[in-house]
C-alpha positions as CSV (number, residue, x, y, z in Angstrom):
1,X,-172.8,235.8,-116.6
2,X,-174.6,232.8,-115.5
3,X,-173.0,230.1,-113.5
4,X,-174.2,226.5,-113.8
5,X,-173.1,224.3,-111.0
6,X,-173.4,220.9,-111.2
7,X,-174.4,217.9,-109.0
8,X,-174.8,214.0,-108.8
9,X,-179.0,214.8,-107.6
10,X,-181.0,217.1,-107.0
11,X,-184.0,217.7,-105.0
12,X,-186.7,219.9,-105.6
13,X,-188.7,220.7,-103.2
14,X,-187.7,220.7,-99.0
15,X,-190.8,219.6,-97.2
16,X,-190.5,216.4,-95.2
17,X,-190.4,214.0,-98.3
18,X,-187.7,216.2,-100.2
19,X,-185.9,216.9,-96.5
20,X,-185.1,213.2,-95.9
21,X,-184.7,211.9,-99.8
22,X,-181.9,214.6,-99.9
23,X,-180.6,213.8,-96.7
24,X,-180.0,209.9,-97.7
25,X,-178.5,211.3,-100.9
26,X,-175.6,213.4,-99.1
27,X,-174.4,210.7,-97.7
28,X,-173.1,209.6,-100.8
29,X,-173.8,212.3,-103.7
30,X,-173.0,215.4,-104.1
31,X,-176.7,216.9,-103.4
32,X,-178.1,220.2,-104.3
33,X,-182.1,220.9,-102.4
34,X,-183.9,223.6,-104.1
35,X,-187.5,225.7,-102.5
36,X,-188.9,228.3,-103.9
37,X,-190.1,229.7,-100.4
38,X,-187.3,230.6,-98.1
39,X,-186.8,228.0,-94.9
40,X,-188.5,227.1,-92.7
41,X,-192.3,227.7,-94.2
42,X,-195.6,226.8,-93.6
43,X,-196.2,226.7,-97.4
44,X,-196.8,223.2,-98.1
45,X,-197.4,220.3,-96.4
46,X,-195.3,219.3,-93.6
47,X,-195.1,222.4,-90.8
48,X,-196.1,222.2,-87.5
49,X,-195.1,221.1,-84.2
50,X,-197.2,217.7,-84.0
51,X,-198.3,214.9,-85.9
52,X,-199.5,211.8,-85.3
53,X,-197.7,208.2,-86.7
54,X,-198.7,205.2,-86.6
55,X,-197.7,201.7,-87.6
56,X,-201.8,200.4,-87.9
57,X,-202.6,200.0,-92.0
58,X,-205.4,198.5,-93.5
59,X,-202.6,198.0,-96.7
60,X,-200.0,195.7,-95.2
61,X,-197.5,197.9,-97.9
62,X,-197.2,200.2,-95.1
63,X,-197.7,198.5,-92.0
64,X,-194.2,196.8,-93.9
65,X,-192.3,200.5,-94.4
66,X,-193.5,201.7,-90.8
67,X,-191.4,199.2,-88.7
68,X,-188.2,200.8,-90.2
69,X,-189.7,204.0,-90.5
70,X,-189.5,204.0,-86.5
71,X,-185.7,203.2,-86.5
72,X,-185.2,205.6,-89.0
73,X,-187.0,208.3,-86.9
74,X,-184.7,207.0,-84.0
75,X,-181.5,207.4,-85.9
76,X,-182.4,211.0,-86.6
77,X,-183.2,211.2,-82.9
78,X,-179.5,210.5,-82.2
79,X,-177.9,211.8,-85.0
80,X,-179.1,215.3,-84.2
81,X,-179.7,215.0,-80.4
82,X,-183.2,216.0,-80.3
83,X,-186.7,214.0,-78.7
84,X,-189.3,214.0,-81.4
85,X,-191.7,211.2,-80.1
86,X,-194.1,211.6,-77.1
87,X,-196.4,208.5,-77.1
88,X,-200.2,208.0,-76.4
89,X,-203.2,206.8,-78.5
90,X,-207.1,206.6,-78.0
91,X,-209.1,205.2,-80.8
92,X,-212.3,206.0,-80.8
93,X,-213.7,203.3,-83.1
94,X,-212.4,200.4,-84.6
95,X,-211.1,201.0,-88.2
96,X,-209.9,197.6,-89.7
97,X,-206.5,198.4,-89.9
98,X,-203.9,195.7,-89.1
99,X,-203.8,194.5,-85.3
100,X,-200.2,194.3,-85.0
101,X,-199.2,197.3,-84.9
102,X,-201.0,199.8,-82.3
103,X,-198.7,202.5,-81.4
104,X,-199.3,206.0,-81.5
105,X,-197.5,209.1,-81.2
106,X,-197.2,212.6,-80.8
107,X,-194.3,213.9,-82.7
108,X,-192.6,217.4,-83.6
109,X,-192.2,218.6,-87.0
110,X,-188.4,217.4,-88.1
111,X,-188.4,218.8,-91.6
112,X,-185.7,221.6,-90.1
113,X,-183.5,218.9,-87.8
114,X,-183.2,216.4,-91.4
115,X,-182.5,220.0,-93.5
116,X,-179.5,220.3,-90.8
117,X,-178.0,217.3,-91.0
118,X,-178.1,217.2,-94.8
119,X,-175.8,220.4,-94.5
120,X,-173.7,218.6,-92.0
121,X,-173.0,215.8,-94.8
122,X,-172.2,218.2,-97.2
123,X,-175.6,219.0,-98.9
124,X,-176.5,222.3,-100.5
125,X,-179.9,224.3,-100.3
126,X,-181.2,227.0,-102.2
127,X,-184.2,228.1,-101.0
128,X,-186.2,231.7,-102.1
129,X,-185.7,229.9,-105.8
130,X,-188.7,229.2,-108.5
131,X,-187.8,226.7,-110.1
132,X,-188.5,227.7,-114.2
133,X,-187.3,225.3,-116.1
134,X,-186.3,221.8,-116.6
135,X,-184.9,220.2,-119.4
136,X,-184.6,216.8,-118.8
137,X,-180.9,214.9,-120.6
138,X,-178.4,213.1,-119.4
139,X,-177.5,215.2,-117.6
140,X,-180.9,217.2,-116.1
141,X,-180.5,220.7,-116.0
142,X,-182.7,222.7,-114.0
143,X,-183.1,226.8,-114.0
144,X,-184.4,228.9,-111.2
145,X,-184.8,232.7,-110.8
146,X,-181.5,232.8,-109.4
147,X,-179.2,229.8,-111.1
148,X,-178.7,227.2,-113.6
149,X,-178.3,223.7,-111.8
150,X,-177.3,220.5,-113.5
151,X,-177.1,216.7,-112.2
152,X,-177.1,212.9,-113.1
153,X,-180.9,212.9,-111.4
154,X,-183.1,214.7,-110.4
155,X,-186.1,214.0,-107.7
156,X,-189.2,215.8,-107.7
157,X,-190.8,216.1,-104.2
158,X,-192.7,219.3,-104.5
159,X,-196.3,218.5,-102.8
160,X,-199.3,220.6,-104.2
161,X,-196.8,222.3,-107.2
162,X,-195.9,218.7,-108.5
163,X,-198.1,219.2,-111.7
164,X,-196.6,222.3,-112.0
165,X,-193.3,220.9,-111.9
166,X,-194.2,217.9,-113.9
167,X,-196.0,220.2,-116.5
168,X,-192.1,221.4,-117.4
169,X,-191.4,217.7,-118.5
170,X,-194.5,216.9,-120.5
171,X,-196.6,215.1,-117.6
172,X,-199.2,216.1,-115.7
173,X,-200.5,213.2,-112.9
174,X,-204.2,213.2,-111.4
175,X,-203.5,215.1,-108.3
176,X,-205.9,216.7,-106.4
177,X,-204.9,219.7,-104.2
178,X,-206.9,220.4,-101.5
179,X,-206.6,223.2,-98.9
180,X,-207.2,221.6,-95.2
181,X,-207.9,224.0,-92.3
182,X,-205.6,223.0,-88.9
183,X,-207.9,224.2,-86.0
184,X,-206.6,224.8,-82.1
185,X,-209.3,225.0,-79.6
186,X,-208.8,226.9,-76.3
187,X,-209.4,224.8,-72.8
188,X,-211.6,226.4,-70.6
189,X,-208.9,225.0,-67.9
190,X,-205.5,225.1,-69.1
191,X,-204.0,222.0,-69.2
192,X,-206.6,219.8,-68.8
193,X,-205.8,217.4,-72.4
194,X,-202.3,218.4,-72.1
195,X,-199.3,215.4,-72.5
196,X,-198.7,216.6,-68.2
197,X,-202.0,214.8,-67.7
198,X,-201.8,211.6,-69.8
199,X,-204.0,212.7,-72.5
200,X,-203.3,210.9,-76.1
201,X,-203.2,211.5,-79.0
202,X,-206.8,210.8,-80.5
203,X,-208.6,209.2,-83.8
204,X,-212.4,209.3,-84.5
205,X,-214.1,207.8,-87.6
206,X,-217.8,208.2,-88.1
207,X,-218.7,205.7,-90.6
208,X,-217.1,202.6,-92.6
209,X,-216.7,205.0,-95.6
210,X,-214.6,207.1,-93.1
211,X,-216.4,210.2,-94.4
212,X,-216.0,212.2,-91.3
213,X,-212.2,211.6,-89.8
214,X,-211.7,213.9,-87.1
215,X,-208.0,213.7,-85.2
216,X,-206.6,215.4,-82.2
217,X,-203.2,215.7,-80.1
218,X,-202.9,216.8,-76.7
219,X,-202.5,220.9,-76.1
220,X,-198.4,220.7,-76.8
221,X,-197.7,222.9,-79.7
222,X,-200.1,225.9,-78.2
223,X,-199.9,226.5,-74.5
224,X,-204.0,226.0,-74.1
225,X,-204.7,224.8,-76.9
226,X,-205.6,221.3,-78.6
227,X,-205.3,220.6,-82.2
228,X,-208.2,219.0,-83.4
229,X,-208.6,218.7,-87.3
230,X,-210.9,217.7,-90.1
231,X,-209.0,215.1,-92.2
232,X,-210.8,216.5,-96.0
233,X,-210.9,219.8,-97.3
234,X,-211.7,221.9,-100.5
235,X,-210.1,222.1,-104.0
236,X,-207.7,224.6,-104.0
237,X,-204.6,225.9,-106.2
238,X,-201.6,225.6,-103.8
239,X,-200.4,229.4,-105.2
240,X,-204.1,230.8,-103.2
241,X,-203.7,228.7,-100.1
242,X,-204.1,231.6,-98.2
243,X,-207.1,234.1,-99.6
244,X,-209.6,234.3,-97.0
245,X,-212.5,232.6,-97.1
246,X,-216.3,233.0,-94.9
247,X,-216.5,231.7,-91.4
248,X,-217.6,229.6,-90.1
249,X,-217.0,227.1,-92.6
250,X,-219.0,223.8,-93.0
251,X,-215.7,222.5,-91.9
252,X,-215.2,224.0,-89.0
253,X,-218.8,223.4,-87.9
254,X,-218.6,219.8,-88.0
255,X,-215.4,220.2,-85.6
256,X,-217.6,222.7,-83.6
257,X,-220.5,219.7,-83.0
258,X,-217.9,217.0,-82.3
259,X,-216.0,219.1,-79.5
260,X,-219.2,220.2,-77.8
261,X,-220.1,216.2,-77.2
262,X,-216.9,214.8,-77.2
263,X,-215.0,217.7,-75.2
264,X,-216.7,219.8,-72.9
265,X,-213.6,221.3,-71.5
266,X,-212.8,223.0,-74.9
267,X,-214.2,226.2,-76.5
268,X,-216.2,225.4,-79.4
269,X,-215.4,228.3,-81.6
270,X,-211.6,227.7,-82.9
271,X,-209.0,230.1,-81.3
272,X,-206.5,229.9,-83.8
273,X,-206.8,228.6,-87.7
274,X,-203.7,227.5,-90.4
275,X,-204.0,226.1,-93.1
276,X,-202.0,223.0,-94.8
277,X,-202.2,221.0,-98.6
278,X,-203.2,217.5,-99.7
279,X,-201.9,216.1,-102.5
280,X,-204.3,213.3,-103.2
281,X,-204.0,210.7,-105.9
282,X,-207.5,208.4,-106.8
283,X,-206.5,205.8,-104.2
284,X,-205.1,207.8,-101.7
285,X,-202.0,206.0,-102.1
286,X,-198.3,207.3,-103.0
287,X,-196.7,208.1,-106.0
288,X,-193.2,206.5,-106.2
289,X,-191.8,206.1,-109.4
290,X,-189.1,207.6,-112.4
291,X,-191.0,209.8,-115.0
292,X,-192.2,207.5,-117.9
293,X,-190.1,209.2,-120.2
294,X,-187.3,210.3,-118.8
295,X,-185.9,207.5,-116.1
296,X,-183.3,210.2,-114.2
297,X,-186.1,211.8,-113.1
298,X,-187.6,210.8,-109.9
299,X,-191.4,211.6,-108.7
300,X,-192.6,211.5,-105.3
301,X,-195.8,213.4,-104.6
302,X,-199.4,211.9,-104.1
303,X,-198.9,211.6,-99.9
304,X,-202.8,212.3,-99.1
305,X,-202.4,213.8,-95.9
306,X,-200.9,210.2,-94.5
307,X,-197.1,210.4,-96.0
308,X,-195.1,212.4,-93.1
309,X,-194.9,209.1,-90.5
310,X,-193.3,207.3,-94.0
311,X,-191.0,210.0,-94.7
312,X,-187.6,208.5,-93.4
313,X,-188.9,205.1,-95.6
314,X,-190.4,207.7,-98.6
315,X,-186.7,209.4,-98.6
316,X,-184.7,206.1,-98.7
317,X,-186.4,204.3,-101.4
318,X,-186.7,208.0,-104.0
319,X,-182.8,208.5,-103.0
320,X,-182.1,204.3,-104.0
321,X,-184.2,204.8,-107.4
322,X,-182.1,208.2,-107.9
323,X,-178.9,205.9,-107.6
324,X,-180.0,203.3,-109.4
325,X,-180.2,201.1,-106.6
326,X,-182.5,198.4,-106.5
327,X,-185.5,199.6,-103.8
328,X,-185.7,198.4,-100.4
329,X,-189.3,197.5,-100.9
330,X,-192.0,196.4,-103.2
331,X,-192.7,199.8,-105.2
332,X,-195.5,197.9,-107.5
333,X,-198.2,199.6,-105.5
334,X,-197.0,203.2,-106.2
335,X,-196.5,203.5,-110.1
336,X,-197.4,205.9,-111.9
337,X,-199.4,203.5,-114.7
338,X,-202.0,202.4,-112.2
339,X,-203.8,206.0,-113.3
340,X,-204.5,207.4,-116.5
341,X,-201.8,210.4,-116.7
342,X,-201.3,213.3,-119.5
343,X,-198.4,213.0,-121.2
344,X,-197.4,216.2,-123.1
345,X,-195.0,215.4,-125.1
């Protein structure tokens, strides 16, 4: 027999975006977080020991979201008694982003510190569950290989599967999914662009088109090694993320030039290779919005490769339009109706 449990939201999807709108929720709803991959992963978007935030925008939109962002990231900080920011930025060229904001960090991955506190308020997950169907009401119900889940709203958060998801409530959303490879490099002296020795956290753009975007942090996550990373990749379906592909890569040769002017201390063959997804919309900018049909149903998705700084900011404002609340900021620039979308209904 099949048991249906019911909720006031649900979340699916637990990557950084889906981590903190569920932990928001649980502070006041009864809040169910579904994956399909069993936690923690390095499936989607948001793993890894570093990233780099920033408050600097050329869109004022989020230069806006970032200053709470950072108090936000604080009050995780002290809600779970853990240090997640280690400070330090070189720019490398000027990019036109907003002068007033100019910090830079180096930060680890807290995708598994919000997923802990959302327990500690009450939350539920159920991870190692494919979501399979969704019939939207209501009330939303939504099945998985294991369960039958129902709830007043429901958010969808799920990265590279969105269209998948979406494709189970007549919508699909132009979103690109592209595979980028995450490259460490060994130090031919250990330590020598490590946090012990001052070195930053680093950002270099080649042209005003910003057609080459190279970034860096310091040789934290690896012992001897530094993270340096092409910020594009290739097409890809988020289900073959990980089928091998020819090296070297044109990729990972433009990395290899860059290093061997930029870094002589670094080996310019790659010691270690991951991979991560984009989900990019046409602008590059977010989607934040209710499904046009169906307003109990939230979407998130479209963070192209920028959205895990905005994530405490991202959470709040999904949980507020789960709620019914009005949101905290101006979500004009993040509708859905500024594309062209498929709806399949």
């Amino acid at each position: 027999m099949v048991v249906v449990s019911d909720f006031d939201a649900i979340v699916i999807g637990a990557g950084i975006q889906g981590s903190y709108t569920a932990y928001h929720l649980s502070k006041n709803s009864k809040t169910l977080l579904i994956d399909q991959f069993a936690l923690p992963h390095s499936r989607g978007s948001s793993h890894g020991q570093t990233r780099i935030i920033r408050k600097a925008y050329s869109k004022t939109c989020y230069t806006h979201m970032m200053t709470e962002c950072y108090q936000l990231w604080k009050q995780l900080e002290a809600e779970a008694n853990v240090e997640l920011f280690r400070t330090g930025f070189k720019r490398y060229q000027e990019t036109q982003e907003t002068a007033d904001a100019g910090m830079w960090s180096n930060q680890q991955s807290a995708g598994g510190t919000q997923q802990d506190l959302f327990r500690r308020f009450g939350g539920t997950i159920r991870d190692g569950e494919k979501v399979v169907e969704i019939h939207p009401g209501s009330l939303v119900a939504v099945t998985t290989t294991t369960g039958i889940y129902r709830a007043k709203s429901l958010v969808i958060t799920a990265g590279p599967w969105t269209n998948k998801l979406l494709n189970l409530v007549g919508l699909q959303l132009p979103l690109k999914t592209l595979r980028i490879i995450v490259c460490y490099w060994k130090e031919k002296v250990p330590g020598t662009y490590g946090i012990s020795k001052g070195f930053p956290c680093f950002l270099r753009m080649f042209s005003s088109a910003f057609q080459h975007h190279f970034y860096g942090l310091p040789s934290n996550e690896y012992p001897g090694l530094m993270k340096v990373c092409y910020h594009n990749g290739n097409d890809s379906d988020p289900d073959e993320r990980d089928i091998a592909f020819r090296l070297p890569s044109q990729d990972v040769n433009l990395l290899s030039d860059f290093l061997s002017k930029e870094f002589p201390g670094l080996d310019p063959k790659p010691a270690v290779i991951e991979y991560c997804m984009y989900t990019n919309t046409p602008d590059l900018d977010f989607i934040l919005d209710h499904h046009p049909d169906h307003r109990n149903i939230i979407i998130g998705a479209g963070f192209s490769g920028h959205g895990f700084k905005l994530a405490p900011v991202v959470g709040k404002v999904l949980s507020e339009l789960c709620i019914g609340k009005k949101p905290s900021y101006d979500l004009s620039p993040f509708k859905i109706h500024r594309f062209s979308f498929k709806s399949l209904l």
